[in-house]
N, C-alpha and C positions, 0 to 999 in steps of 0.2 A: 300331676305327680302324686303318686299314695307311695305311702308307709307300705303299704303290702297289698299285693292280690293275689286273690285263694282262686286258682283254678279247680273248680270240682265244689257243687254246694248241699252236698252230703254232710252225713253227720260230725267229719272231720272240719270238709270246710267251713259249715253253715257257724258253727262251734267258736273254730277260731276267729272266725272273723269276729262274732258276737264277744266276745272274751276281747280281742282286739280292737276293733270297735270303741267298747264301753272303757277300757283301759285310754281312751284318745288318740288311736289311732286312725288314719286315713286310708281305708280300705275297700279295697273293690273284690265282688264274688262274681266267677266267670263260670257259668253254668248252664249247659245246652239243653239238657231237658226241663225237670221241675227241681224247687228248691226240695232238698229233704232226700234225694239222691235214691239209692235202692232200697236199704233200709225204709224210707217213709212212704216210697210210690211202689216199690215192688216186692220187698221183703218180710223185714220185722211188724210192723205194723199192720198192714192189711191179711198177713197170714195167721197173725194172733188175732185178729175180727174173726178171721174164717172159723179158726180152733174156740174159741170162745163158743160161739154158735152152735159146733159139733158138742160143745160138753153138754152144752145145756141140752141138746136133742138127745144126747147118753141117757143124762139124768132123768129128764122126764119118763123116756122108755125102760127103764132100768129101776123105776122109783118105787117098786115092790119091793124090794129088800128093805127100803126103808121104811115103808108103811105108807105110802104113797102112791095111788091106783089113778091113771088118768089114760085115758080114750081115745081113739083115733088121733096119735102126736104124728104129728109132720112136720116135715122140714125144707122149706122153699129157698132153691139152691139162689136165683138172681136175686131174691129178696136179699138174702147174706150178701152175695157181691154188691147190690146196691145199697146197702149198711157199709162195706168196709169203704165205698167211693167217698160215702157223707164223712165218714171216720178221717179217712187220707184227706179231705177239700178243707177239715178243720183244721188240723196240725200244722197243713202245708202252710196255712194264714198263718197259724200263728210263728213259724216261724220268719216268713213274712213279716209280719209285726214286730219281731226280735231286730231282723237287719234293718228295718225304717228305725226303731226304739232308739239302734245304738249307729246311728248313721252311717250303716254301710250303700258303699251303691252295689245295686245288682245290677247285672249286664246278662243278658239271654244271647247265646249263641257259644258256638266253640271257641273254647280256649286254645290259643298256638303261642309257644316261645317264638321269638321271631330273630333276635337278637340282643345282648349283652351292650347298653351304652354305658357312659360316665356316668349317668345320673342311675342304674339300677337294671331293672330287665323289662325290654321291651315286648306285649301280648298282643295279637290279634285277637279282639274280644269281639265276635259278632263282624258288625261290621263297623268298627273303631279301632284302634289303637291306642292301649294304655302304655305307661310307665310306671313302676312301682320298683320302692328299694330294698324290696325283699319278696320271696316268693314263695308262698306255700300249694303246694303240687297234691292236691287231693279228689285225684280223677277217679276214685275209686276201682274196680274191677269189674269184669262182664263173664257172662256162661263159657266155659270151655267148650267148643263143640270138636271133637277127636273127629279123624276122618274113614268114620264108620261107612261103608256100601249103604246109599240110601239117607243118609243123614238130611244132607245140606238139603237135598230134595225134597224132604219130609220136612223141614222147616217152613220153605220156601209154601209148601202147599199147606200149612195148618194143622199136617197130622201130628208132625211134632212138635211141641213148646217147650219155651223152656219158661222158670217162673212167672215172667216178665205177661208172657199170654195166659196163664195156666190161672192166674190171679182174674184174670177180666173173659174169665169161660164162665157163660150164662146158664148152659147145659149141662147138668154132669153127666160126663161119661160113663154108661153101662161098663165099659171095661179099660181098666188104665194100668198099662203099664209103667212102669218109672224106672229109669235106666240110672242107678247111684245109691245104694242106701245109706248116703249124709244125712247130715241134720235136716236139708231142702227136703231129701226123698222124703223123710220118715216123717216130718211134718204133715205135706202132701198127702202123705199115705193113711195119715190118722184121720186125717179131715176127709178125704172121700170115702175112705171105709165106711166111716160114722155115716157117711148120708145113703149110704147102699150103692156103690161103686164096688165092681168087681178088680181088688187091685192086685196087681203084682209087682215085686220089687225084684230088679236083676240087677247082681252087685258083683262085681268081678272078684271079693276080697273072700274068706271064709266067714264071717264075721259084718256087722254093722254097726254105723256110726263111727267109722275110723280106728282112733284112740282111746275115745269114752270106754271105762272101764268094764272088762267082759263080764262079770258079776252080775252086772248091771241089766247091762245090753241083751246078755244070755235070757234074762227074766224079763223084760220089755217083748228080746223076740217073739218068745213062746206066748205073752200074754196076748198080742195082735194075729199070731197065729188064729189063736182060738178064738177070734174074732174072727176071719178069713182073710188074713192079709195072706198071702203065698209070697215065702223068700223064693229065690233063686238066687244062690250062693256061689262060690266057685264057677264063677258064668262070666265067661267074654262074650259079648254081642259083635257079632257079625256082619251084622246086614239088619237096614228097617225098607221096611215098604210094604207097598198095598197097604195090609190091613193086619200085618204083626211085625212082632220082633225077634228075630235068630239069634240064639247064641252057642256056643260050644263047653261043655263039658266034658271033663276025663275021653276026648276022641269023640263025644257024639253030639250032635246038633239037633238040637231044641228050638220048636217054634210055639213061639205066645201069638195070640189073638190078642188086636188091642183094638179101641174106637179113636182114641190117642194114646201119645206118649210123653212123657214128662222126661225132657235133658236135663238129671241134675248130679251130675258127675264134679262138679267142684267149679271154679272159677279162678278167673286170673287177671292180673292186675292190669287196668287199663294206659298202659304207657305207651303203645302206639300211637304215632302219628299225630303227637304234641309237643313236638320240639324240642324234644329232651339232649339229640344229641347237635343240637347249635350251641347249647351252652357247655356240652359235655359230660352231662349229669349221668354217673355209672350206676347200669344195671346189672342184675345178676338172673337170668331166667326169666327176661322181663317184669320183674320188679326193681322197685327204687330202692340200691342201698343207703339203711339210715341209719347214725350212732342212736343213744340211747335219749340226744336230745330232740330226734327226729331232723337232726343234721344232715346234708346231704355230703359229694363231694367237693360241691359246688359253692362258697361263701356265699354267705343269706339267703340260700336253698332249703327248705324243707320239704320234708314231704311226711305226709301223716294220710292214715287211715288204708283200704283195702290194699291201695297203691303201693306199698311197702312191701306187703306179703308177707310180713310178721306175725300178723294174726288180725283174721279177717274176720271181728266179730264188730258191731256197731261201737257198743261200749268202749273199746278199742280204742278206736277213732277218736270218742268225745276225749278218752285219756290224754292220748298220743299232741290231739288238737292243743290242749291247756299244757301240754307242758313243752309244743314249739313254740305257740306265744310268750311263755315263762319264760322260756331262753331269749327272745327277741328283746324282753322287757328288763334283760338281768338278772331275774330271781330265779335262786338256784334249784331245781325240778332235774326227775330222771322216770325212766320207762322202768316198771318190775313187773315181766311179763308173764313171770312163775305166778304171779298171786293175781290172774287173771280169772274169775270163775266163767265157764261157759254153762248154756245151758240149751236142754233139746224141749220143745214145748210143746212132746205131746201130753196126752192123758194117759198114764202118769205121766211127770217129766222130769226130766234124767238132767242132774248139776251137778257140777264137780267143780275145785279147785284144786291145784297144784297137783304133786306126784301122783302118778299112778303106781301099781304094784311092780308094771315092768318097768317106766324110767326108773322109780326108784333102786331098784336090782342093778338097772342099765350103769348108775350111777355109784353104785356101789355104799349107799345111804343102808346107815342102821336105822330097822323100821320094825315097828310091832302095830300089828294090822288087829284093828276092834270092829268088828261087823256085829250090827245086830238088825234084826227085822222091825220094822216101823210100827208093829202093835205095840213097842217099848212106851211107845207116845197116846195117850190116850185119847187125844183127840185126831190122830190119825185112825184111831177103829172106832171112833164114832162116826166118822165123814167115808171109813173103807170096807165095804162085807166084803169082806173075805180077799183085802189088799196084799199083795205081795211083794210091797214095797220094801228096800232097806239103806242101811247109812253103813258107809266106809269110811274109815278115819285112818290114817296113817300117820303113826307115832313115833318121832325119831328116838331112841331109848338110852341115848347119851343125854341128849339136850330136854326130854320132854315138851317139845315141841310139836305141833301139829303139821304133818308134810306134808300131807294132800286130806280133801274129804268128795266122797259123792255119795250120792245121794239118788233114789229113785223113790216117788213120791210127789204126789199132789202136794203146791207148795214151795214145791225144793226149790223154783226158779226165785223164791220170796224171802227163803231162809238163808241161801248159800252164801249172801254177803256177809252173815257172820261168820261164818266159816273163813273167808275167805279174809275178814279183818283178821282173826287168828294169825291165820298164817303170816300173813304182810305185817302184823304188829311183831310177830315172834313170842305172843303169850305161850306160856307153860302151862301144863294141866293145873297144876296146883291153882293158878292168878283164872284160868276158864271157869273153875270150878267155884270159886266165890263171885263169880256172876250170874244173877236171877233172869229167869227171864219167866215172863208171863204164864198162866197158869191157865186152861189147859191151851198149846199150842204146841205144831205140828213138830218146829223149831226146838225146843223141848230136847227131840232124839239127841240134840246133840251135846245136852248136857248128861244125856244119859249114857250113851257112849264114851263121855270123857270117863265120868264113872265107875266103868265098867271095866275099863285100863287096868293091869296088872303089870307091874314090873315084871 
């Protein structure tokens, strides 16, 4: 019998168990592939090996503006994938080493509810059966694949991937198409560009990156442009196979030439076919509806991380993880999802927290918007010839409060947590403004920006 078993040993499960765990709990992690779930084997981690790699290869080719002349640079694509293997085999241990540290057991094989006893809720883990008196459901999400003509086919055969292969490709592709311009595409997009990969991005939306602010994005797009990244905007795909990919515009059909394709249209939460409805745990769109303590409908039900569908960022998860344990343990914890920062990790990279310029509108918030461009910051144009980077602040002008900030900018994935304490604290300009921060740093703009404020 345990205290709890976390189905799913990603960054939600891995988390609360360890959090669990070390609080003295009796916990079991029921986990079919590796520990560290997508984010550590397929995502966040191994994509920031690859992008890391790509900067450095920029910088050395690019190292004339700074006085900096260096010779036949190259850039050995498996070599990078066999760095991000070593990167992922370390982390994976040590989380590893986390659930041995705080005695959790792990169990390798799928997780299934099976049935509700007296004593809690009964799993097929692998090949055993547990019981545990409570249950946190953190099976994270998988690739959407839509049912495009050619699709499933093109999987099946290798021409298409989705991250999961696109991560363990030894050969770059001469020509890569990528169907989605999310966070996944534009990552992707930055890291084979940089290595001389002909790419194309086909996005059915007018616009990229979603919600991240147009401001932003506007100046991101044009900057990859002129590298030779090709949007393709206003594009529904139609059809994959052979050796390109259809899509339709304003009445006319477009074919790309591709050597692969990258699927990264978005993802969805993996609630199939894990026993959700023996205990009768409610979904909404195939995700797990949760209160804000990551409650489910279900008594001693949780569920945290991708699975929720709330917001499917890692970080996320580690939140969402610590404050289902918090309620398990009685201390009082709640989700604030407004004061979540995301971030997009290419070169530059695009952060933001809270409002944007439309919800804010959407919401009918009093807002005074301060923009300024990132040479504000001195050691941003030490580190940028000729950067086009900038910061967004959004200023409630009843409260003097900070409602949202983004950011584009080398760094910003480093900075935005102060940003984002702001917000979550409810500091006023006045209380920002008698805080120092280091002298010269990128982080800086945003003292400069409060600043700059005008009633």
């Amino acid at each position: 019998m345990f205290d709890l078993i976390v189905l799913g040993g990603g960054p939600a499960g891995y988390l609360a168990a360890e959090r669990a765990g070390h609080a003295g709990m009796q916990v079991a992690v029921v986990e079919e592939r590796a520990l560290g779930g997508v984010c550590l084997n397929e995502g966040c981690i191994p994509t920031k090996t690859l992008l890391y790699s790509a900067k450095l290869y920029d910088g050395a080719r690019n190292g004339q503006k700074y006085g900096v002349t260096a010779n036949d640079i190259t850039i050995d694509h498996a070599q990078v994938v066999k760095r991000k293997d070593k990167v992922v085999r370390s982390l994976v241990a040590g989380v590893k080493a986390q659930m041995k540290a705080n005695k959790v057991t792990v169990i390798t094989g799928r997780g299934v509810i099976t049935r509700k006893t007296q004593e809690g809720y009964e799993v097929a883990a692998g090949n055993e059966t547990i019981v545990g008196k409570r249950l946190l459901i953190a099976t994270g999400s998988v690739p959407s694949v839509p049912p495009i003509p050619g699709l499933k086919e093109g999987l099946e055969s290798g021409f298409v991937l989705t991250n999961r292969e696109m991560l363990d490709l030894t050969e770059k592709p001469e020509r890569l198409v990528i169907i989605g311009g999310g966070v996944i595409g534009l990552e992707f997009a930055g890291y084979f560009n940089s290595i001389g990969t002909k790419v194309t991005v086909v996005e059915m939306l007018d616009h990229i990156a979603g919600e991240t602010d147009r401001d932003l994005t506007d100046i991101f797009q044009k900057e990859m442009a002129s590298r030779g990244v090709v949007f393709e905007l206003n594009a529904k795909v139609t059809a994959v196979g052979g050796k390109d990919v259809r899509f339709e515009r304003g009445g006319e059909t477009i074919t790309v030439e591709a050597d692969k394709v990258l699927l990264s249209i978005g993802r969805r939460p993996a609630t199939r076919d894990i026993g959700l409805e023996v205990i009768q745990v409610y979904t909404e769109r195939g995700a797990i509806v949760t209160d804000d303590q990551m409650r489910t409908n279900v008594p001693n039900v949780y569920a945290a991380g991708d699975v929720n569908g709330r917001s499917m960022l890692a970080h996320t998860a580690y939140r969402e993880a610590e404050v289902a344990v918090s309620h398990m343990l009685g201390v009082r914890d709640a989700m604030r999802y407004e004061v979540i920062p995301a971030v997009i990790y290419t070169n530059p990279e695009i952060a933001s927290v809270g409002e944007t310029e439309a919800t804010a509108a959407a919401k009918g918030l009093p807002y005074k918007l301060v923009k300024l461009p990132m040479r504000y910051s001195g050691r941003y144009q030490a580190e940028n010839e000729g950067g086009k980077g900038i910061i967004k602040l959004l200023v409630n002008t009843q409260t003097q409060q900070i409602l949202g900030a983004h950011v584009l900018s080398n760094h910003a994935s480093e900075f935005i947590v102060a940003a984002a304490s702001y917000v979550d604290l409810g500091l006023t300009l006045d209380q920002i403004k008698r805080l120092v921060f280091p002298h010269p740093t990128v982080a800086e703009i945003i003292r400069e920006a409060v600043f700059q404020y005008e009633p």
